[in-house]
N, C-alpha and C positions, 0 to 999 in steps of 0.2 A: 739743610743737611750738613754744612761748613759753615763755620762763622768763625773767621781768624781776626782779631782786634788788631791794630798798630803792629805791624809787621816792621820789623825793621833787617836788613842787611847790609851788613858795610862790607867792604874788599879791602878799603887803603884808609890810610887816615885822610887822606883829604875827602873823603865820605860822596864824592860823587857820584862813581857807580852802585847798584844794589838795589836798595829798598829804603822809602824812609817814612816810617810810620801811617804804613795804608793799611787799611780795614779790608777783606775782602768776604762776600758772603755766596753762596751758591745754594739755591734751592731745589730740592726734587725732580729730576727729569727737567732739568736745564741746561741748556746749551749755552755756555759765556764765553762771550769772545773775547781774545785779549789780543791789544792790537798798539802800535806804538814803534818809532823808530826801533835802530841797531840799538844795542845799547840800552835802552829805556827800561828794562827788569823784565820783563817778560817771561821768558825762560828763570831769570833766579824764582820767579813769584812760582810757577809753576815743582821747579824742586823744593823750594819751602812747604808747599803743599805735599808731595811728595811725603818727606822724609818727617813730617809733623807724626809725635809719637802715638799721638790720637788716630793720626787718619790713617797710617802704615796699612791697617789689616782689608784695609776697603776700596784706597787707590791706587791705580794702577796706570803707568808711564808706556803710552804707547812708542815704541823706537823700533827703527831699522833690525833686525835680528840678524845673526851669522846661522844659516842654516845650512846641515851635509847636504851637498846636490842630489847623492844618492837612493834619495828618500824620494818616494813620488808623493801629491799633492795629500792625499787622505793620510798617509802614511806620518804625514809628518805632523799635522793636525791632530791625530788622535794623541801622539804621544807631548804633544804641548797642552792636553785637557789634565789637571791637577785635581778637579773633582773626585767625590770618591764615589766614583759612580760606576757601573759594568760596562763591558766592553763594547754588547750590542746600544747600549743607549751613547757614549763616544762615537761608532760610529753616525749614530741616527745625527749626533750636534752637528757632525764636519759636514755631512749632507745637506742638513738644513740651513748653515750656512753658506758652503757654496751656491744653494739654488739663490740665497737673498744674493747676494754677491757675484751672480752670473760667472760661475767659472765648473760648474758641473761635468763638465766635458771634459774639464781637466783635471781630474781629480786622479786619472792616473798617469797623468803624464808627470816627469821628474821636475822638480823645482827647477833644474837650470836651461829646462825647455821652454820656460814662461817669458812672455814677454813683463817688461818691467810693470805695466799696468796690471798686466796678473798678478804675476808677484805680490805685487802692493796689497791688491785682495785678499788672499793667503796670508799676507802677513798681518792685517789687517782684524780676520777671522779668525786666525789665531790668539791673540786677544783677546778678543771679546768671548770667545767658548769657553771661559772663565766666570763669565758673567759677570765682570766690576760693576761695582756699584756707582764709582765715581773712574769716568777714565780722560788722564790728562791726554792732549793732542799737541804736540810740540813741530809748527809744520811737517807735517809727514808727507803729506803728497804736493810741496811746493817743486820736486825737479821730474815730477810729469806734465802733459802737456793738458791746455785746459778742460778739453772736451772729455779728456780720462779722468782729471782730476773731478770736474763735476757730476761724472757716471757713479764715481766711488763715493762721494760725499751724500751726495741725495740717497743711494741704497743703504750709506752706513747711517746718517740721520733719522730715515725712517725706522732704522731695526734698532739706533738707540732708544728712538720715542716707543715704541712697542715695549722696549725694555726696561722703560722709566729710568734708564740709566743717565747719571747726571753728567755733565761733561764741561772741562775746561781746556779752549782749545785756542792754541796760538796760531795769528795767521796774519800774513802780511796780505792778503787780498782781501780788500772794503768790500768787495762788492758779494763775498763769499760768504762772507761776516755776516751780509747786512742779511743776505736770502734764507740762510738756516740758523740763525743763531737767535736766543732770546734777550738776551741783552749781550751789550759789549761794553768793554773798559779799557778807554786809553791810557795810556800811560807815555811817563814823560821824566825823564830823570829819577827814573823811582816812585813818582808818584801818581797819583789818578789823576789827570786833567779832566774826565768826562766819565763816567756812569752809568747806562738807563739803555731805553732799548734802542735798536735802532735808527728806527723813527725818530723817537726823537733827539736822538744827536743828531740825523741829517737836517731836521727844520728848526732847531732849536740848539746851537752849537752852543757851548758856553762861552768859548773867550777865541782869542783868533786863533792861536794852535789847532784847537780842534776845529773849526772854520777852512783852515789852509788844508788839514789834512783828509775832509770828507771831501775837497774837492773844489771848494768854491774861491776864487780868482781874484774877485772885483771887490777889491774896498776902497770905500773911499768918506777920509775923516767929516763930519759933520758936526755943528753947534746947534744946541739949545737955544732957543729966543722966543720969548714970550707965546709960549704953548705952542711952540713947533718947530717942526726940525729942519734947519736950512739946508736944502742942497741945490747943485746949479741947474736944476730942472721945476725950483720953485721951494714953496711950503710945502712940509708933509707935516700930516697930523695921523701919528699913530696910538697906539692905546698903550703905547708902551711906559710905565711909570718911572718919569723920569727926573731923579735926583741926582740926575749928574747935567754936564753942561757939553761934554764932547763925549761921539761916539764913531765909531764906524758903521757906514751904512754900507752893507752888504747886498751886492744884487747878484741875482744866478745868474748862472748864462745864458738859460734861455726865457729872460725877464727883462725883453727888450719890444720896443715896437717901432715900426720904420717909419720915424716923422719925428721933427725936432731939431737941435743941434746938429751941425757936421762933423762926421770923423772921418778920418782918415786908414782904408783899409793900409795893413802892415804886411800881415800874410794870412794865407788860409790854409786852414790844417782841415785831416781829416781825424775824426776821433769818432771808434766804435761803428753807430748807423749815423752819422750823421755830420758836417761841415762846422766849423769851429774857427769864426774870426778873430786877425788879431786887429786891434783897431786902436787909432790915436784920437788925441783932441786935448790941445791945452799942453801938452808933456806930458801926458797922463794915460797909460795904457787902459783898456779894457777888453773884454773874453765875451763875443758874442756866440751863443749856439741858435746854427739853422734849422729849419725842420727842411723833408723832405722838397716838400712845394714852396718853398721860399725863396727869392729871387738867387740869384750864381750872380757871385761879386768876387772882382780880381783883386792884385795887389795895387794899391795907389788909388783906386778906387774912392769915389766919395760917396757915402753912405751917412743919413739921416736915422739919427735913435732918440730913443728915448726909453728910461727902464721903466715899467711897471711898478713901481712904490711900492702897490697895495701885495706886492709878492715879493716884493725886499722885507730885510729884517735889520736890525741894528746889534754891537756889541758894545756893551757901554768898555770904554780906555779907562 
């Protein structure tokens, strides 16, 4: 549906910030994530889309809107439909979206009665009773709280997909990205570090950036010698084709087994469901994740590991 070639934006002459000759394509009923530090283009990439004289008639910038409070929930809905459609089928869209949108109740109550997650929905369903074809998302519900922000994204996802409506959305939560979105694209000074769908950026990173920023901790430099990859836990023979001589050997956090070397517990965090050590050996930090039924280890602690290889991955340096 979009296929924009070398994109480029500059701001200053020293060509830092902006865009610098990225490709970007979006297909039919597709959700693309776009994700990447402050700064990294995100947003320019998004108004280049935007304001491109091809796409003007088709895409549409979801934003915050200044609405009269005076207006109650239906009221304001029907007069934000631009369709040239009659009055009784306007009302039937605002209807139809408030039920997708769970705010049916409120349909006569005034916009400045709504709490903010209301809101969001309304503004949200306003929108979309246009029917874009393509609709940018520029964090819009990143200053609600999560369990509202995920109530609005799963009901607005599905009624995209319903919609075949294709969608470029910016969003600084990976894990938001990873759950509704069909691929994602990182970005990094302007340019794309990464690509493809979720999946496989989380098991298949391409270089450390995208590595550090899906989450994963533990690198540690490795050499090539004679068909295999030296690390301090012996030979690894992976399948990985390799024409280089030094890599980093990545292991997840929870790609340990308790037997082996000694570390040194440092501290123990708690992260999401589940215990997250910090551990020494050598000067050399590592990120071990516990499961449930795994033993309770304090700080100073001595603890016996070992990573799993055959669930580590390498990045060639």
């Amino acid at each position: 549906m979009i296929s924009l070639k070398d994109i480029s934006v500059k701001f200053d002459h020293r060509g830092i910030a902006g865009l610098h000759g990225i490709d970007f394509t979006l297909g039919p009923s597709e959700i693309f994530a776009v994700l990447g530090p402050n700064g990294s283009g995100k947003t320019t990439l998004l108004n280049t889309i935007l304001n491109h004289p091809e796409l003007r008639s088709s895409v549409h910038l979801f934003k915050t809107k200044e609405v009269v409070i005076d207006q109650n929930v239906q009221q304001f809905l029907i007069r934000e439909v631009t369709l040239d459609i009659e009055l009784d089928k306007k009302v039937q869209l605002s209807r139809d979206l408030a039920d997708i949108f769970e705010f049916t109740f409120q349909l006569r109550q005034n916009l400045s009665e709504l709490s903010a997650g209301q809101k969001q929905k309304v503004m949200m369903a306003s929108e979309l009773i246009n029917k874009p074809q393509v609709l940018l998302l520029d964090e819009p519900f990143s200053h609600l709280d999560p369990f509202t922000r995920k109530d609005i994204l799963k009901s607005l996802f599905q009624y995209l997909k319903n919609q075949q409506t294709s969608v470029v959305w910016v969003t600084h939560d990976l894990q938001d990205a990873q759950e509704f979105s069909h691929r994602m694209g990182i970005l990094n000074f302007g340019k794309w570090e990464q690509v493809d769908t979720p999946e496989n950026i989380l098991f298949h990173p391409k270089n450390l950036f995208v590595a550090q920023y899906m989450g994963y901790q533990n690198f540690l430099p490795i050499k090539f010698n004679q068909n295999y990859w030296q690390t301090p836990w012996g030979e690894w023979n992976t399948n990985y084709v390799s024409e280089i001589e030094e890599a980093l050997l990545v292991i997840p956090q929870n790609a340990w087994n308790f037997h082996g070397p000694e570390f040194t517990v440092s501290k123990v965090h708690l992260k999401h469901q589940s215990r997250l050590l910090e551990v020494s050996s050598n000067e050399r930090t590592y990120w071990v994740e516990l499961k449930r039924n795994d033993p309770v280890f304090s700080s100073y602690q001595r603890i016996n590991l070992t990573p799993r290889l055959e669930e580590c991955f390498i990045i060639p340096l």
